[in-house]
PATI-935952 format. One record per atom (N, C-alpha, C): residue in three letters; z, y, x. Coordinates in steps of 0.001 Angstrom, whole numbers, plus 500000, padded with zeros to 6 digits. Each point is the difference from the previous one (the first is absolute). Example, Ala and Ser with C-alpha at 12.3 -4.5 7.8 and 13.67 -1.06 7.14 Angstrom:
PATI-935952
ALA507800494310513190/ALA500000501190499110/ALA500000501200500900/SER499280501050499650/SER500060501190500820/SER500730501090499230/
This chain:
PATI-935952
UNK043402878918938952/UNK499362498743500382/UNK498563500262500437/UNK499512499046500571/UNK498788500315500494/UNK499703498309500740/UNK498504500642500374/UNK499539498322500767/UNK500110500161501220/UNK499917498661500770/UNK500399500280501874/UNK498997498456500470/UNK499472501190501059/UNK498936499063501139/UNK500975499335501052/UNK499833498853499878/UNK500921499170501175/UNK499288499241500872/UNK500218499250500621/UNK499349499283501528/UNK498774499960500362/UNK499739499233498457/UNK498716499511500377/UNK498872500336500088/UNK500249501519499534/UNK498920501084500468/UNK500315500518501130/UNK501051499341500678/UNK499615501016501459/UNK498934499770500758/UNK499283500506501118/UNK499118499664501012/UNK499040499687499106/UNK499897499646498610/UNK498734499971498828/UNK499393500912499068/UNK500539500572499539/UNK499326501676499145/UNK498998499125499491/UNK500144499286499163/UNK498738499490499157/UNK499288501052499180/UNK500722500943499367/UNK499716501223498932/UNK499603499805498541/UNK500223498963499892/UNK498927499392498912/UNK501592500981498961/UNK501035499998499885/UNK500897500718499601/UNK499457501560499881/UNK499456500189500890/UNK499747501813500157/UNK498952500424499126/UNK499098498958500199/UNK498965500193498865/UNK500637499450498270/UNK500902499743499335/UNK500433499836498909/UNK500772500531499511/UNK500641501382501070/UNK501265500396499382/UNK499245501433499415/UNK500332500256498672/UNK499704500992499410/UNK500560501185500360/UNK500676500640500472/UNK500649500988500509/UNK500089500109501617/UNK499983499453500551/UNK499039499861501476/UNK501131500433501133/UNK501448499084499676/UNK501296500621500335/UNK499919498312501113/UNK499053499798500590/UNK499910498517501264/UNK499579500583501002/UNK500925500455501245/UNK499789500331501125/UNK499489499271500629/UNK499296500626500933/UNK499758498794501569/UNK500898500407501344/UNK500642499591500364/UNK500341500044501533/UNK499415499267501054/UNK500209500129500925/UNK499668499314501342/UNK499954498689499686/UNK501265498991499652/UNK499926498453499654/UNK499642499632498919/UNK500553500494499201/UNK500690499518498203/UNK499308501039498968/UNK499878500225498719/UNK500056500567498784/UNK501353500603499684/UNK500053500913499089/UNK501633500736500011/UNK499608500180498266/UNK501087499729499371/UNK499493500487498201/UNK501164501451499916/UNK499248500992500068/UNK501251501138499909/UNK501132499823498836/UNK500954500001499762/UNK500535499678499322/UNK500263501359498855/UNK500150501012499980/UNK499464501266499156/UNK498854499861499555/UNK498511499786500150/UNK499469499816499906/UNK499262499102498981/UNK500459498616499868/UNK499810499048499578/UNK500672499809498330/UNK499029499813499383/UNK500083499702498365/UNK500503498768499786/UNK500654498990500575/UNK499886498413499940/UNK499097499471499125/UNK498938500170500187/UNK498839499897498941/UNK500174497908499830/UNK499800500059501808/UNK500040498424500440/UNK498303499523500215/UNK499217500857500120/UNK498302499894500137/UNK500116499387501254/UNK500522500326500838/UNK499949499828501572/UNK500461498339500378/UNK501299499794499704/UNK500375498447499561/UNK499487499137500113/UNK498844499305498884/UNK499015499009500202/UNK499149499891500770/UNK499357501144500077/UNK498771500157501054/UNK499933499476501738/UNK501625500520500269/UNK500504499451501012/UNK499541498452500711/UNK498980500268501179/UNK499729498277500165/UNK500860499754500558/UNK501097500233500766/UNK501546499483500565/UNK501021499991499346/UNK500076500746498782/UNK500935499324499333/UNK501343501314500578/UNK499740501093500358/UNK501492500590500984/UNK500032502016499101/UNK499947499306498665/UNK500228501209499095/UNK501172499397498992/UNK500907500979499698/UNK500996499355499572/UNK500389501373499256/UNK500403499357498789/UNK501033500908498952/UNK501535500442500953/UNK500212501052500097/UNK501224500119500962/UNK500977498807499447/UNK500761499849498899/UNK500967498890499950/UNK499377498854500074/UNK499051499542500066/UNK499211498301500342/UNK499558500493501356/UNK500398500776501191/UNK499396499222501470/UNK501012499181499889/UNK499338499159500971/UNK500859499055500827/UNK501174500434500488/UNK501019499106500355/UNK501349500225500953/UNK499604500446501534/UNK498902499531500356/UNK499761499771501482/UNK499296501696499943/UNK499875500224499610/UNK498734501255499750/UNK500857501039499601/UNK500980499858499187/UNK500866501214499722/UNK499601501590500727/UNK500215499461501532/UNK499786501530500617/UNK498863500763499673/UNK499189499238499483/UNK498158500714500082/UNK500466500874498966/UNK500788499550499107/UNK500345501128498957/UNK500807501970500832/UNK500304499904500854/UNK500890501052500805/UNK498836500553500844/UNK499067498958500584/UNK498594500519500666/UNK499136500278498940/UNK499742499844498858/UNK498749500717499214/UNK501103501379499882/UNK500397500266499416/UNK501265500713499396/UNK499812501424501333/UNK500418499491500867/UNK500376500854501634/UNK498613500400500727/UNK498604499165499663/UNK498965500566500486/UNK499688501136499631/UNK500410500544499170/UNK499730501551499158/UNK500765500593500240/UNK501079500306500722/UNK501651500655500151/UNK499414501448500797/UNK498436499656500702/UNK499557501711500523/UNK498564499924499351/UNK499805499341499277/UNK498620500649499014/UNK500216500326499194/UNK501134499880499541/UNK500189500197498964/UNK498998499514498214/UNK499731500483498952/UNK499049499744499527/UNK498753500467499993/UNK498887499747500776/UNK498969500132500033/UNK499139500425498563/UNK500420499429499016/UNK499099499905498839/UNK499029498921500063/UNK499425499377500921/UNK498749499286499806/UNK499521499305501430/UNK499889498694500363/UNK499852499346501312/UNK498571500249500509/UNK499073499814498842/UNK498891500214500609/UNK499605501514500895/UNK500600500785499694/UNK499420501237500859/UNK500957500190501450/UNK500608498964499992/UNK501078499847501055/UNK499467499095501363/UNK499016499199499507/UNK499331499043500988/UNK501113498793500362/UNK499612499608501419/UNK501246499048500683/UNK500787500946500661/UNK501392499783499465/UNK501422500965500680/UNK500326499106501429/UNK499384500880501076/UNK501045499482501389/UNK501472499637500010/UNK499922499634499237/UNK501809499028500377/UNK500272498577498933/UNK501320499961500449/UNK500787499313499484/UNK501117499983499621/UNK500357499335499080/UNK501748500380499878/UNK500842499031501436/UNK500799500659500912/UNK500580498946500658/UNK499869498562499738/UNK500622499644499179/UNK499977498605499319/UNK498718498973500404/UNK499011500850499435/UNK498804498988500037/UNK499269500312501686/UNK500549501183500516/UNK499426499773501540/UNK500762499198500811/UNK500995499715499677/UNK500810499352500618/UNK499743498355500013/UNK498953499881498965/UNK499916498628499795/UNK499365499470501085/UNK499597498357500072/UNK499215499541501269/UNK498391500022499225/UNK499004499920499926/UNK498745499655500467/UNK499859499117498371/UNK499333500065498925/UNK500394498973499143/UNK498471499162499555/UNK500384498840500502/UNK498585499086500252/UNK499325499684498687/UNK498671500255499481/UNK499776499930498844/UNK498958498858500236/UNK499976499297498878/UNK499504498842499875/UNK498268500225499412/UNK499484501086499724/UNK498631500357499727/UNK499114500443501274/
């Protein structure tokens, strides 16, 4: 089990997550945040902090969101585990999934 970044961080990277997670397993990509899933202690630090609300215990995402679980999961399938996001910077990509998305209009 593990936690999963879904929608509403796409096109937003708030980070306010990156700065709370004790083990420092919160990627950045191009759109979205990625929580490695090896990585991750389910501590749940990251969770609240969230000002969108799009961190989720893997069995509590949403129905609609399901996939974000297969895209955090698959963003690592050639980084394998890094050990640590911060010395990694912003990763040029995306998982298919979330490039594929349209443009996602944020209300801030």
């Amino acid at each position: 089990m593990t936690y999963v970044i879904a929608q509403p961080c796409v096109d937003l990277k708030d980070r306010a997550c990156v700065d709370e997670c004790p083990v420092d397993c919160i990627y950045e990509g191009k759109r979205m945040l990625y929580i490695h899933p090896d990585e991750c202690v389910d501590c749940g630090a990251c969770e609240p902090v969230c000002p969108v609300e799009a961190i989720f215990y893997e069995d509590d995402t949403p129905e609609e969101w399901k996939e974000y679980y297969t895209a955090n999961v698959g963003f690592f399938d050639d980084l394998g585990s890094p050990g640590g996001a911060a010395k990694m910077g912003v990763i040029d990509k995306d998982h298919p999934f979330i490039e594929a998305l349209p443009p996602q209009n944020q209300d801030h």
